[in-house]
C-alpha positions in Angstrom: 29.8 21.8 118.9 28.5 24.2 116.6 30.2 27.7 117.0 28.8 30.6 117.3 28.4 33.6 114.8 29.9 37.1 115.8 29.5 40.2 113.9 31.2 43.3 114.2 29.3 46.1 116.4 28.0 49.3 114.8 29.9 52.2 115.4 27.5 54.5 117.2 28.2 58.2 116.3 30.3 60.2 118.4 28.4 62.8 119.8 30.2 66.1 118.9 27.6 68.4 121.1 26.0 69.9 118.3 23.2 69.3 116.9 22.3 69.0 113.7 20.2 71.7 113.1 22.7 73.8 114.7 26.0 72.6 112.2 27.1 75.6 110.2 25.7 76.3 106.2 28.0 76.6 103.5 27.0 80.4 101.8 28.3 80.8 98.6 30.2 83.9 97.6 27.3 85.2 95.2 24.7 85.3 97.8 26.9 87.5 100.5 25.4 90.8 100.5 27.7 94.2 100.3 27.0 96.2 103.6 27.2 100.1 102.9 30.5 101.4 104.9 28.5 104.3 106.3 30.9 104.4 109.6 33.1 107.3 110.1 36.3 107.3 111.9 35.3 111.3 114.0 37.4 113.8 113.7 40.2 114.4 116.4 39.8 117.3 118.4 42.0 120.3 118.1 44.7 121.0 120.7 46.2 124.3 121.5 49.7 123.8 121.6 51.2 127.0 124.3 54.3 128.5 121.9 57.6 129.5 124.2 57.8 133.6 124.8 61.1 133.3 124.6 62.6 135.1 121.7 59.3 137.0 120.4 58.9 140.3 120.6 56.8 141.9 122.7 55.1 144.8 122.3 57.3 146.7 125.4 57.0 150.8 126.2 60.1 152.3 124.7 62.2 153.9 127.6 64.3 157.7 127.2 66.9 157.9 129.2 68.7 161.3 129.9 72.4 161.3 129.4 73.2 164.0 131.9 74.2 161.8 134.9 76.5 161.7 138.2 77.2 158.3 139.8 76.6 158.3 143.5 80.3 157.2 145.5 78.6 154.9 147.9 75.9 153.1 145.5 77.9 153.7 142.5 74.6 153.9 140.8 73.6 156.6 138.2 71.9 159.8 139.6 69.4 161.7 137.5 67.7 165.1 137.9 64.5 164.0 139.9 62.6 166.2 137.2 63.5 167.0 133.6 61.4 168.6 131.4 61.7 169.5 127.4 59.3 171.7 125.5 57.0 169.7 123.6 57.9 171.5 120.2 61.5 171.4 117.9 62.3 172.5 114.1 63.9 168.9 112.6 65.0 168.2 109.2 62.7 166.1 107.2 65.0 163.8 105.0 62.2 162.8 102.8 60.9 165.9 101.9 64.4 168.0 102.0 62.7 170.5 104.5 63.1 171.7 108.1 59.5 171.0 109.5 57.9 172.1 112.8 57.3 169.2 114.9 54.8 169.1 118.2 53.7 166.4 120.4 49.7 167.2 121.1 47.8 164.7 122.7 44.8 163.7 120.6 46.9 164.6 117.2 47.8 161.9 115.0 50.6 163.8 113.3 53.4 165.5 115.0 53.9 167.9 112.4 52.6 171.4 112.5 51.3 171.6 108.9 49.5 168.4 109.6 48.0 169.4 112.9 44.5 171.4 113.5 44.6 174.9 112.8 43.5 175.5 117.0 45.6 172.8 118.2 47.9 174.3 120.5 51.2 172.8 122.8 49.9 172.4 126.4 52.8 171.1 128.4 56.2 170.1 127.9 57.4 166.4 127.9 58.5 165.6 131.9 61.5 163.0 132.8 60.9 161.4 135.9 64.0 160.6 138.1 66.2 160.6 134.6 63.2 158.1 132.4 60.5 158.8 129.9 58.4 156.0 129.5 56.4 156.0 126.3 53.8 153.1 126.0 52.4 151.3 122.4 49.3 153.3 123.4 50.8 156.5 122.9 52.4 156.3 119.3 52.6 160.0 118.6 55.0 160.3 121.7 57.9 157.8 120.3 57.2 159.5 116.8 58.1 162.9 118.3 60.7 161.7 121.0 62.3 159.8 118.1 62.8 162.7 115.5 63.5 165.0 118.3 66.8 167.1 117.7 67.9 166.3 121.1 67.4 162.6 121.4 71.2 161.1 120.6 69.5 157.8 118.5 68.2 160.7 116.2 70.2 159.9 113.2 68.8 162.8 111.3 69.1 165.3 114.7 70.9 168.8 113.9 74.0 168.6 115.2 74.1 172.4 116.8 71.7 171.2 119.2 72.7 169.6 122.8 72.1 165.9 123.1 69.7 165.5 126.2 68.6 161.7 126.3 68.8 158.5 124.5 67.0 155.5 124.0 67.8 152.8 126.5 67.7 149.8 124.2 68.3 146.4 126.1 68.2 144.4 123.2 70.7 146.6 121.4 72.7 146.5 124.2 72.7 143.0 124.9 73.8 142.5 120.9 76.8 144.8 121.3 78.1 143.1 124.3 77.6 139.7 122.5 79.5 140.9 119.8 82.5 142.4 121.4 82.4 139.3 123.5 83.2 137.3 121.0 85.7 139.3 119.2 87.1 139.1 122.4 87.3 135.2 122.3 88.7 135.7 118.5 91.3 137.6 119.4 92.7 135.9 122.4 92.2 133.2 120.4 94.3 134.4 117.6 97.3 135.6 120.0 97.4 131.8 121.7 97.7 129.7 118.4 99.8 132.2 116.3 102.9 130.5 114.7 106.1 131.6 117.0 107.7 133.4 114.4 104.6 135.7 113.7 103.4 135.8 117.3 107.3 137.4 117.9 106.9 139.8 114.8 103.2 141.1 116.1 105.0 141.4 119.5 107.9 144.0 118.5 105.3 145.8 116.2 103.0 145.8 119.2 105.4 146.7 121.2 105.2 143.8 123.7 109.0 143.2 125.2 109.9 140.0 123.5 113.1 139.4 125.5 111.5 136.6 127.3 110.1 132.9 127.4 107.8 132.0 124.2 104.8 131.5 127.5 105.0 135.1 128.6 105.3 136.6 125.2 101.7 134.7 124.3 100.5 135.6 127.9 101.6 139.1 127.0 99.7 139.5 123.7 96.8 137.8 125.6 96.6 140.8 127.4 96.9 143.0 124.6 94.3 140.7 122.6 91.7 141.1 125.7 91.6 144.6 126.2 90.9 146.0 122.5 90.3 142.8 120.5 89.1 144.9 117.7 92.4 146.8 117.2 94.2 143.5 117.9 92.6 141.7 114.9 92.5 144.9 112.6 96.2 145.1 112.9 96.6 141.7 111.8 94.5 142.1 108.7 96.4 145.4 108.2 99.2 145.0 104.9 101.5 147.4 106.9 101.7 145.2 109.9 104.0 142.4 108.1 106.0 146.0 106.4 106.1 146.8 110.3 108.1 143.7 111.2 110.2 143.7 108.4 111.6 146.7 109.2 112.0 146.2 112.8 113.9 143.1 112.4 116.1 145.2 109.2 117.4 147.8 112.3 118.0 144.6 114.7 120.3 143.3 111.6 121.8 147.1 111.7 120.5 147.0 107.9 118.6 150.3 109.0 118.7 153.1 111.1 115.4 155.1 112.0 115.1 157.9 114.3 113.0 160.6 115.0 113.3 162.7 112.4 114.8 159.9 109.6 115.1 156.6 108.0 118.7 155.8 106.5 120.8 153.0 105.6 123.7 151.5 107.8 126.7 151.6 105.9 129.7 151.1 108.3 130.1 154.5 109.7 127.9 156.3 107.2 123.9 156.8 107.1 122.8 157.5 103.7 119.2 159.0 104.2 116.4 157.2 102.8 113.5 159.4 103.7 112.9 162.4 106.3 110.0 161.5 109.7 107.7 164.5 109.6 107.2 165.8 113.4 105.4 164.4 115.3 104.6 161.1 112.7 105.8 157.5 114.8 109.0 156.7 113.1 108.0 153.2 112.1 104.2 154.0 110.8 105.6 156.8 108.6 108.3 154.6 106.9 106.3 151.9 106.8 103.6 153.9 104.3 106.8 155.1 102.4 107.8 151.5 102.0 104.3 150.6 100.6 104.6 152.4 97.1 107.1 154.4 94.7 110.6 154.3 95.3 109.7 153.2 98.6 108.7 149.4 97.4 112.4 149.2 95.8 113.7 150.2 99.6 111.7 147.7 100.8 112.8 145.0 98.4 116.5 145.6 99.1 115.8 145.4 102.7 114.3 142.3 102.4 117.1 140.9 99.9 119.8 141.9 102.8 117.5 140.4 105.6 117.4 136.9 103.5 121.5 137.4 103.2 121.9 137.3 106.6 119.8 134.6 107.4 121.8 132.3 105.2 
């Protein structure tokens, strides 16, 4: 039986879907063409961004207020002459040119001084307050110039003093800065009086006069007091050298080291009082020696009343 010959079948090409017009050419580097980079990214358009008012300054009237004033008992509100009037001319110093000048508000002038003024230009009416106010707006510059140097406006700082103060400017902003400020010397002070050391907190007290014969809590609520109501005097009188003089000599008569009285400052020697200086009338005992103690023969008082405070206390 004769066999029979097999071959192995073609592989027939797998069809891929493309066609072979359509497979993809091979481009060489050197025949890509450069394409001009004409495009432009535009420009983004502008925004207005708003800026906060808050803390600019405007360009506000400036307001006169008169200082003559009752306060009403049921409003407790201020109460002003419904009308006030002033002329519209003064004689001022001029502190740049030395002089006394003639100043007058004119409408329609530029200047407010005579000299400066049209030969013709005469003062038509005076300058009215309306229920205690003047207001004066940026428009009318010549106004605030001759409001401001006027002899009777209390912000004047070159005003004559022989003349009576009739308004003032009413400065909010001014205002607001000077209640800030004693606001926080207020703080400072109290402050100050709650963390002082015991020992100088006591010292302060007697010097103060705060009674000091009581718990260390109302001693400090004591000088809180004291602090609150004139904080500047508070903290001056800490900074002041004859403050700690103060409290050494106040704790030297405690020790019966001293003896100061009205009229006199002497030493305590048994039964004795050798004088150490004479109190002037009407000088406060403890200020007066306290200056004496600060120089001349005073500082050697004060050095032996400090050497006999330090014996007792050891």
């Amino acid at each position: 039986m004769t066999k029979k010959k097999t071959f192995p079948k073609k592989k027939s090409a797998v069809n891929t879907g493309v066609l072979e017009a359509e497979k993809p050419t091979e481009i060489s580097v050197e025949e890509i063409t450069p394409v001009e980079d004409t495009f432009k990214v535009p420009p983004m358009p502008e925004t207005k961004t708003s800026v906060p008012s808050f803390g600019r300054k405007k360009n506000l009237p400036t307001v006169y207020e008169l200082t003559d004033h009752s306060i009403d008992p049921k409003t407790k509100q201020k109460k002003y002459s419904i009308v006030y009037m002033i002329k519209a001319e003064d004689i001022i110093y001029d502190p740049i040119k030395g002089v006394n000048r003639k100043i007058r508000y004119i409408p329609g002038e530029q200047s407010i001084y005579e000299d400066e003024q049209k030969k013709d230009a005469k003062v038509k009416v005076p300058i009215t307050f309306n229920d205690g106010f003047c207001i004066v707006g940026v428009q009318n510059p010549t106004l605030k110039k001759f409001l401001d140097h006027h002899n009777q406006n209390a912000d004047n700082p070159n005003r004559m003093t022989n003349t009576r103060i009739a308004f003032k400017v009413k400065d909010e902003q001014k205002k607001a800065k000077v209640n800030l400020k004693q606001s926080t010397m207020q703080v400072d002070a109290m402050s100050m009086a709650l963390k002082m050391p015991i020992e100088k907190l006591i010292g302060y007290a007697k010097v103060l006069g705060v009674n000091v014969e009581k718990s260390t809590d109302e001693i400090r609520y004591d000088m809180k007091i004291k602090a609150q109501k004139n904080p500047a005097a508070f903290i001056r009188g800490l900074d002041n050298p004859l403050t700690e003089i103060k409290e050494t000599l106040i704790s030297a008569k405690e020790y019966k080291i001293i003896d100061i009285q009205k009229n006199r400052a002497c030493w305590v020697m048994g039964t004795e009082r050798p004088l150490i200086t004479h109190i002037p009338i009407g000088q406060n005992p403890i200020d007066y020696f306290a200056g004496f103690c600060k120089s001349g023969e005073g500082e050697r008082v004060l050095t032996e009343i400090k050497r006999q405070i330090e014996k007792h206390n050891s």
